[in-house]
C-alpha positions as YAML, in Angstrom:
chain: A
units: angstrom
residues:
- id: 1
  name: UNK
  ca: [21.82, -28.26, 19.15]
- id: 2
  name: UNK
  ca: [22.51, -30.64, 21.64]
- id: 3
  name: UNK
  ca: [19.61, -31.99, 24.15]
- id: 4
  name: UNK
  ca: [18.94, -32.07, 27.78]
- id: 5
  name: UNK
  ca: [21.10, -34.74, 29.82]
- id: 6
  name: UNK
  ca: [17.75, -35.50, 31.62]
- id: 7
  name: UNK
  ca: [13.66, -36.64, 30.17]
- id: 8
  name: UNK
  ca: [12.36, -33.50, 29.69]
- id: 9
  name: UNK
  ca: [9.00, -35.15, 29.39]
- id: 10
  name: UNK
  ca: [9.38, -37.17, 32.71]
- id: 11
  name: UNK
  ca: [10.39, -33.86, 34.59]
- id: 12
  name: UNK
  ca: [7.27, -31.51, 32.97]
- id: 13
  name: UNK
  ca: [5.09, -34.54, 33.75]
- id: 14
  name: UNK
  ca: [6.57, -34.69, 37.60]
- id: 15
  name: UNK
  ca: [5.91, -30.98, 37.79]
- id: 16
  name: UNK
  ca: [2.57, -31.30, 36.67]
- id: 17
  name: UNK
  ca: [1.59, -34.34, 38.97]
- id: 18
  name: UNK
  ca: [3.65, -34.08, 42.11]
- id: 19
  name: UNK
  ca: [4.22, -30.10, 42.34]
- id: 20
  name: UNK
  ca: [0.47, -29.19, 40.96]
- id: 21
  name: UNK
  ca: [2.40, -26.59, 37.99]
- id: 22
  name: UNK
  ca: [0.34, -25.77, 35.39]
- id: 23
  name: UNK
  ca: [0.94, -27.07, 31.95]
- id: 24
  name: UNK
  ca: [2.51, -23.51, 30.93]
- id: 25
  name: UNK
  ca: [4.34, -23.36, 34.35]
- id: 26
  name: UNK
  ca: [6.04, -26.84, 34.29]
- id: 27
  name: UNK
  ca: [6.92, -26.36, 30.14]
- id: 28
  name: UNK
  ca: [8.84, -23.03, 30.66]
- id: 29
  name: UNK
  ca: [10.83, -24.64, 33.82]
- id: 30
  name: UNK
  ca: [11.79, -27.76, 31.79]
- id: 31
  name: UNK
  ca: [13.15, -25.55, 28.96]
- id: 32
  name: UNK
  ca: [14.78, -23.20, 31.25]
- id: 33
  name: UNK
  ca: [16.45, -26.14, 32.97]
- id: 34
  name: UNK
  ca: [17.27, -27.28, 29.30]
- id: 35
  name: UNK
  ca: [18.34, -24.47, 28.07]
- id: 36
  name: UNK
  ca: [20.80, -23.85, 30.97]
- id: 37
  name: UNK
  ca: [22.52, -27.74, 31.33]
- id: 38
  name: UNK
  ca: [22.82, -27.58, 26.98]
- id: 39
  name: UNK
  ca: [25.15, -24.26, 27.88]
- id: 40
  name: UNK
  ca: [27.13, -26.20, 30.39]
- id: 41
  name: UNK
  ca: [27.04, -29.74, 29.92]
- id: 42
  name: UNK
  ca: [30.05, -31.07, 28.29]
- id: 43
  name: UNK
  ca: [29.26, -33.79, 25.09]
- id: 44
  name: UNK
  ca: [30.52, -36.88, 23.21]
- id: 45
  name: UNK
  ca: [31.88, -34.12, 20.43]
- id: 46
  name: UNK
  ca: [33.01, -31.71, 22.55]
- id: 47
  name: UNK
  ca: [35.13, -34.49, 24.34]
- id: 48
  name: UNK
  ca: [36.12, -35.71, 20.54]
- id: 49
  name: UNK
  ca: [37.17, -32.16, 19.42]
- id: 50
  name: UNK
  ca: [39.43, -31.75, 22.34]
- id: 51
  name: UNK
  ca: [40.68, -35.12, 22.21]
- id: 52
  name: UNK
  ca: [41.68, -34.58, 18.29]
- id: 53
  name: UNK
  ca: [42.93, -30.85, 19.38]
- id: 54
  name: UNK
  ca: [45.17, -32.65, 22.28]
- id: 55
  name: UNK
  ca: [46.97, -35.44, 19.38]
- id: 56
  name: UNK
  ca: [47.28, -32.88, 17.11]
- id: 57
  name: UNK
  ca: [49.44, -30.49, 19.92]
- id: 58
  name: UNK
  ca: [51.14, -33.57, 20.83]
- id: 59
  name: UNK
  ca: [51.96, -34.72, 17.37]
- id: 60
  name: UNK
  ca: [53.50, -31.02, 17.41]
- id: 61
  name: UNK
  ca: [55.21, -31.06, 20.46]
- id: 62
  name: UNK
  ca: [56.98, -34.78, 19.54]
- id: 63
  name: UNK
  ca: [58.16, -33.11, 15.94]
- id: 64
  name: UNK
  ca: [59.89, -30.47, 17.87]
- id: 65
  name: UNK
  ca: [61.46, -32.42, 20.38]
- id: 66
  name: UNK
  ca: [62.84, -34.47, 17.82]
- id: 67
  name: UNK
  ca: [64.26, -31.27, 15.72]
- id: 68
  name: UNK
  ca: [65.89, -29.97, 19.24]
- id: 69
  name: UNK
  ca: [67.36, -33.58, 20.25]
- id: 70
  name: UNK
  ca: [69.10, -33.35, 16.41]
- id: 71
  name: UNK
  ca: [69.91, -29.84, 16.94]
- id: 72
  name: UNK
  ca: [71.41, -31.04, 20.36]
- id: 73
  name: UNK
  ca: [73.12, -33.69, 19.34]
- id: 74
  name: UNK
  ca: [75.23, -32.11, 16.39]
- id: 75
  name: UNK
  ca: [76.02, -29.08, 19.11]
- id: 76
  name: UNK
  ca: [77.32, -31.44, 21.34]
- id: 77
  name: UNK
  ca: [78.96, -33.86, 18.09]
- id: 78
  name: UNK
  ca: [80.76, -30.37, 17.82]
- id: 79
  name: UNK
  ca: [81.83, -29.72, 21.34]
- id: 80
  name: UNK
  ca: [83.23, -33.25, 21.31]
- id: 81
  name: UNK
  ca: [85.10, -32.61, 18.33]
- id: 82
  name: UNK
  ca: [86.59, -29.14, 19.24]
- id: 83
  name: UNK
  ca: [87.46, -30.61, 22.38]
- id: 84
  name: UNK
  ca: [89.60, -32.87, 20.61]
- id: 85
  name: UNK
  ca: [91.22, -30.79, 18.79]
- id: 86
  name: UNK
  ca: [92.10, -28.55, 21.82]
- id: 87
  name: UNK
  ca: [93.54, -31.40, 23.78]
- id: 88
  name: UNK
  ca: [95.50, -32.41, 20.23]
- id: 89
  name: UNK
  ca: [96.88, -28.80, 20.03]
- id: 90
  name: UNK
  ca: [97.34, -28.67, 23.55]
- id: 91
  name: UNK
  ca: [99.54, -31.87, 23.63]
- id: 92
  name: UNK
  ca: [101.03, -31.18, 20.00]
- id: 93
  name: UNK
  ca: [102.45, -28.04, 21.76]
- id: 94
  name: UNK
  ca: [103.46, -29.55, 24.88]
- id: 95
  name: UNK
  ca: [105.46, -31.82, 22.92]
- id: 96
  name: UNK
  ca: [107.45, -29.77, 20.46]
...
């Protein structure tokens, strides 16, 4: 469980001074205010996870890009080569 991005303490004592809350009162709105940022407050870890989740998809995404620029490159070796051999034939016939 993660804590409070804000002194708990400091706010139930503000409460308690400044705002005249009872004891019971100022408690249940500090947790409440707790309870609600530790749902929605983004930490250190989460930031970590989704930093290690992000190299991980990138580290994926590089490996593939590299099989399709291989795949790529023998289709075009190919075309190149057929090519060739068309314009051979081609000139081969012309020729005879």
């Amino acid at each position: 469980m993660t804590t409070a991005p804000f002194d708990t303490l400091k706010l139930a004592t503000a409460l308690r001074e400044k705002a005249h809350f009872t004891a019971e009162q100022a408690e249940g709105i500090t947790r409440a205010f707790g309870d609600a940022f530790e749902e929605r407050i983004t930490t250190r870890e989460d930031i970590e996870q989704l930093d290690t989740k992000i190299d991980q998809l990138n580290a994926r995404v590089e490996a593939k890009l590299e099989a399709l620029e291989l795949r790529l490159t023998i289709k075009l070796g190919t075309i190149v080569i057929v090519g060739i051999g068309a314009v051979t034939a081609i000139v081969k016939f012309i020729h005879a």
